[in-house]
C-alpha positions as CSV (number, residue, x, y, z in Angstrom):
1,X,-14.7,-18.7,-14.4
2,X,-13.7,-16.0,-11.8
3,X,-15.7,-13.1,-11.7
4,X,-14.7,-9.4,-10.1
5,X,-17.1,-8.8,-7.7
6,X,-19.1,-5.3,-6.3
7,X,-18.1,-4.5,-3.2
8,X,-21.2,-5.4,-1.4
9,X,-20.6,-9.3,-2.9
10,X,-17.4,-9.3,-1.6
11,X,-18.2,-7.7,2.1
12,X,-21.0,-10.5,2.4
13,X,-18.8,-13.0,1.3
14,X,-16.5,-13.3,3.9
15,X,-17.8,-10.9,6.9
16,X,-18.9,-14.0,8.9
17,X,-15.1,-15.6,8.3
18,X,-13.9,-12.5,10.0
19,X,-12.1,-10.9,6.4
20,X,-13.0,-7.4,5.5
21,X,-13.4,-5.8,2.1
22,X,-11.2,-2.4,2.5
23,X,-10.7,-0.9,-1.5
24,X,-10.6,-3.5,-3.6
25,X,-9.1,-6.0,-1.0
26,X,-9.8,-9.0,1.3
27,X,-7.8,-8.6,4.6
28,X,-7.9,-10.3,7.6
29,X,-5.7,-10.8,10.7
30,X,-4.3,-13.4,12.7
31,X,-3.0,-13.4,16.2
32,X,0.5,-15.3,17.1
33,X,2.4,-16.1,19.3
34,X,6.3,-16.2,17.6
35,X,7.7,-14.5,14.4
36,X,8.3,-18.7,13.5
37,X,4.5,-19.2,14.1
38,X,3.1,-16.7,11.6
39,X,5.9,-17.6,9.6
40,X,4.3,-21.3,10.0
41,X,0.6,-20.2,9.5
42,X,1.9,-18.3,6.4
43,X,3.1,-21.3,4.6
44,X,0.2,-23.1,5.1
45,X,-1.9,-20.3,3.6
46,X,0.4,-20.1,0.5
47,X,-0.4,-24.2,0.4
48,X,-3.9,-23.6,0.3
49,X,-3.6,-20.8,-2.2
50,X,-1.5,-23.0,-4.8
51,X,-0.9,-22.1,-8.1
52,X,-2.9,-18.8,-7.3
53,X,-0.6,-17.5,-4.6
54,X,1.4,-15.0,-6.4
55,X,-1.4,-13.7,-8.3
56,X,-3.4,-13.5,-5.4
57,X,-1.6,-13.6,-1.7
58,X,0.0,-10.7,0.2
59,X,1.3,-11.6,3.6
60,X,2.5,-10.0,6.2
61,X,4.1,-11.6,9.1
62,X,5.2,-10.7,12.2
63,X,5.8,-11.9,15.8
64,X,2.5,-10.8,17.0
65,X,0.1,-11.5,13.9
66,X,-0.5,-12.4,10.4
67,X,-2.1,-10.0,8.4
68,X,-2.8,-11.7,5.0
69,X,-4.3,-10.0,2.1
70,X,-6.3,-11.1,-0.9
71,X,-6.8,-9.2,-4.3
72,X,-6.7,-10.8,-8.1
73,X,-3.2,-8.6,-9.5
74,X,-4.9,-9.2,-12.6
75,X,-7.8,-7.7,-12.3
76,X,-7.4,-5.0,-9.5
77,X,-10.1,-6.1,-7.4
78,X,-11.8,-9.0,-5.6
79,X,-13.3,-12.1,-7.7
80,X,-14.9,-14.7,-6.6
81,X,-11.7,-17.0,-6.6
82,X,-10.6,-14.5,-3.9
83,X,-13.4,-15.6,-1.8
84,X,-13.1,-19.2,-2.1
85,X,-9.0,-18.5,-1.4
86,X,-10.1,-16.6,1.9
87,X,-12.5,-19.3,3.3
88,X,-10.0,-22.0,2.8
89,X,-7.5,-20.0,4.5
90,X,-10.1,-19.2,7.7
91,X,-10.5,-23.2,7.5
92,X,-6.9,-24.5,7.6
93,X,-6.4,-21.3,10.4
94,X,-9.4,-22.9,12.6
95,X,-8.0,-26.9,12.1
96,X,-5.2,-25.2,14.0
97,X,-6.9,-23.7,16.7
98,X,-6.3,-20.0,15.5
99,X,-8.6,-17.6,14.3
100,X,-8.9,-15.1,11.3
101,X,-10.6,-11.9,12.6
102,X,-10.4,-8.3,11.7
103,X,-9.9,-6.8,14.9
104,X,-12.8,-5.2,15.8
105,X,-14.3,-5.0,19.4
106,X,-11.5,-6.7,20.4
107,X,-8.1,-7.0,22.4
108,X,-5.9,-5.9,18.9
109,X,-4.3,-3.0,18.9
110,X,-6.8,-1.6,16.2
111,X,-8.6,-3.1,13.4
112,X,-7.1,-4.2,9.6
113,X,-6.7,-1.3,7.3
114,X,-5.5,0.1,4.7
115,X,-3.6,3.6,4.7
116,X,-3.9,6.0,1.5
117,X,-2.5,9.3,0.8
118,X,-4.5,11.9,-0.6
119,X,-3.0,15.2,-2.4
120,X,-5.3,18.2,-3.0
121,X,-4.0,19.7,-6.4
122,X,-4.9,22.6,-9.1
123,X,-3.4,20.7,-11.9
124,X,-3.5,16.5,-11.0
125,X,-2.0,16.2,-14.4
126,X,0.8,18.2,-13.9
127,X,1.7,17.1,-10.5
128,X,1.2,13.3,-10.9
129,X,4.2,12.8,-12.7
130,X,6.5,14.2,-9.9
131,X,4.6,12.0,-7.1
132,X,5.3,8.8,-9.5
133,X,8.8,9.6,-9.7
134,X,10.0,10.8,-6.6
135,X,8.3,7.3,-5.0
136,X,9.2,5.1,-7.3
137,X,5.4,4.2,-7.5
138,X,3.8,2.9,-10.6
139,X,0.1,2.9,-12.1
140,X,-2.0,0.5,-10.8
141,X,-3.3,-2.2,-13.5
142,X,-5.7,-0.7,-15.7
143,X,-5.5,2.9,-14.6
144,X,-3.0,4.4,-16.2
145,X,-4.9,8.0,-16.8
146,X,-3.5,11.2,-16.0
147,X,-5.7,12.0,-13.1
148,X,-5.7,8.3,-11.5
149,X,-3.9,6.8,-8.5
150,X,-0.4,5.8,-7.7
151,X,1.0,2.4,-6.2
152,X,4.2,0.8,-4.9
153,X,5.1,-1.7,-7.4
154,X,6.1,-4.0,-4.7
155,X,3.0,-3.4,-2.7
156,X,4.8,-1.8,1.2
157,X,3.6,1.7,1.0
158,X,0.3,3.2,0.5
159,X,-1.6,4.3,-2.1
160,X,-1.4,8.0,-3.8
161,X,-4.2,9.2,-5.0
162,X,-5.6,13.1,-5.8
163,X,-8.1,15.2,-5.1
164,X,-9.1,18.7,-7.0
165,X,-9.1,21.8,-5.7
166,X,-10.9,24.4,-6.7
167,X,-8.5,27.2,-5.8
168,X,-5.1,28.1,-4.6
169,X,-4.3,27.6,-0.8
170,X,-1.1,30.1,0.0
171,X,-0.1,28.7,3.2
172,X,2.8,26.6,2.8
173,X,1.7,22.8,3.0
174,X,1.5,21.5,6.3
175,X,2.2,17.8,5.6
176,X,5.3,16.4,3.4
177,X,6.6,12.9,2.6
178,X,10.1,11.9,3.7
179,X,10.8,9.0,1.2
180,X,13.9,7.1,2.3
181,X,16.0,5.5,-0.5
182,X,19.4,3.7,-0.5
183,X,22.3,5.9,-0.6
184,X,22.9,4.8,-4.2
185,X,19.6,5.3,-5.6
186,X,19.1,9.1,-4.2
187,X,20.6,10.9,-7.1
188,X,18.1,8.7,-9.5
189,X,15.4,9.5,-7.6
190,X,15.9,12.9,-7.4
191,X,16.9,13.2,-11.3
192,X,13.7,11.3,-12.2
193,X,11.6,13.6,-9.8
194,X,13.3,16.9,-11.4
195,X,12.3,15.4,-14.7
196,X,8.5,14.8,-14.3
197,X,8.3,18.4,-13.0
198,X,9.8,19.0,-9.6
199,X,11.8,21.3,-8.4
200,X,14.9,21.4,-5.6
201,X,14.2,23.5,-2.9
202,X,17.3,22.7,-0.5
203,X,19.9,20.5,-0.9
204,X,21.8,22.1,2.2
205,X,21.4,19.1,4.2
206,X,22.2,16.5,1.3
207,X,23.4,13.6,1.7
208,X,20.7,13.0,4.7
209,X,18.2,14.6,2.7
210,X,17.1,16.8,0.0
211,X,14.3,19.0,-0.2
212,X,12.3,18.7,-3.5
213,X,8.7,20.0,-4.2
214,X,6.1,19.2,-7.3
215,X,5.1,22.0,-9.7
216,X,2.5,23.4,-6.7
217,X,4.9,23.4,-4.1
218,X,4.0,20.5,-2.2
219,X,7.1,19.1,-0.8
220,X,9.1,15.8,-0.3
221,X,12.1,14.8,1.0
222,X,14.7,12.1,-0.7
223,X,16.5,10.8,2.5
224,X,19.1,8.7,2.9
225,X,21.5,7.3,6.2
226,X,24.3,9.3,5.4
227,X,25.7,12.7,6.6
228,X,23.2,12.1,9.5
229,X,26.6,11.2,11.8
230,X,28.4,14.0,13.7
């Protein structure tokens, strides 16, 4: 039966296969030599994976690397069927003279990770429903609370998560998000983020972007490709 797994299970699990536990994942990376190779090496990993690939496989190929990614979608976290899945990946990878390493201490431009976003806020409650909406993000599964993290439903951007603060900062933030959508979604996105609590700040530049900010003032910008000629 799988089993989710603590994180020190799954970081001994697969450290000597060259994976790495980062939140509630198994990554590893890959090194190529063609977008057709990774594309190649992916296939084969998705053959390995079976019946569990969708509910279990992320991969990301390009003409460098593979970075390929294991988490049960049903659960949220590692199990131990992610671990068997990773060391019969690192074994079909070796039968082809290629490696599965995390890049650390070596030649790779820097090691497997995973990027979050944190944002400090008064009220999380109050703010969460603007970040949700004005990047299309969803909850992850089973934390659907008002004060927990946000996720791209289709798994390319990073994590949103917040932090409390314990009082007011007056400075105007000093970090934003530029989210860019297609030209026919904008108004959507924008409607849906006025909604859950935002606010417009500028639309002077519209239709390359509008400014928008959450009930705090922390800001975000809906861009799209046009009005950006001329």
């Amino acid at each position: 039966m799988e089993q989710v797994l603590s994180r020190q299970e799954a970081s001994e699990a697969v450290e000597d296969s060259g994976w790495r536990f980062l939140l509630g994942t198994l990554r590893t990376s890959v090194s190529v030599e063609s977008l057709a190779g990774a594309m190649g090496l992916a296939a084969d990993a998705v053959a390995v994976c079976g019946g569990d690939a969708d509910g279990h496989l992320v991969v990301d190929a390009r003409a460098d690397r593979l970075v390929l990614t294991l988490q049960s979608l049903k659960h949220a976290a590692v199990t131990t069927r992610d671990v068997e899945l990773a060391l019969q990946i690192s074994a079909t990878v070796d039968r082809v003279g290629l490696r599965t390493e995390p890049g650390i201490g070596t030649t790779a431009p820097r090691s497997v990770q995973i990027l979050e976003i944190a944002i400090d806020a008064l009220d999380i409650a109050r703010v969460r429903p603007f970040w949700k909406a004005v990047l299309g993000y969803t909850d992850e599964a089973g934390a659907d609370g008002p004060e927990d993290p946000l996720i791209d439903p289709v798994g390319q951007g990073p994590a949103v998560w917040f932090q409390q603060m314990n009082e007011a900062r007056p400075q105007r933030n000093r970090i934003h998000f530029d989210v860019c959508v297609p030209h026919d979604e904008a108004s959507r996105r924008i409607e849906t983020a006025l909604a859950a609590g935002g606010r417009l700040v500028s639309a002077t530049r519209a239709p390359a972007f509008w400014v928008l900010a959450d009930p705090e003032g922390n800001e975000a910008c809906v861009t799209t490709w046009q009005g950006r000629d001329g």
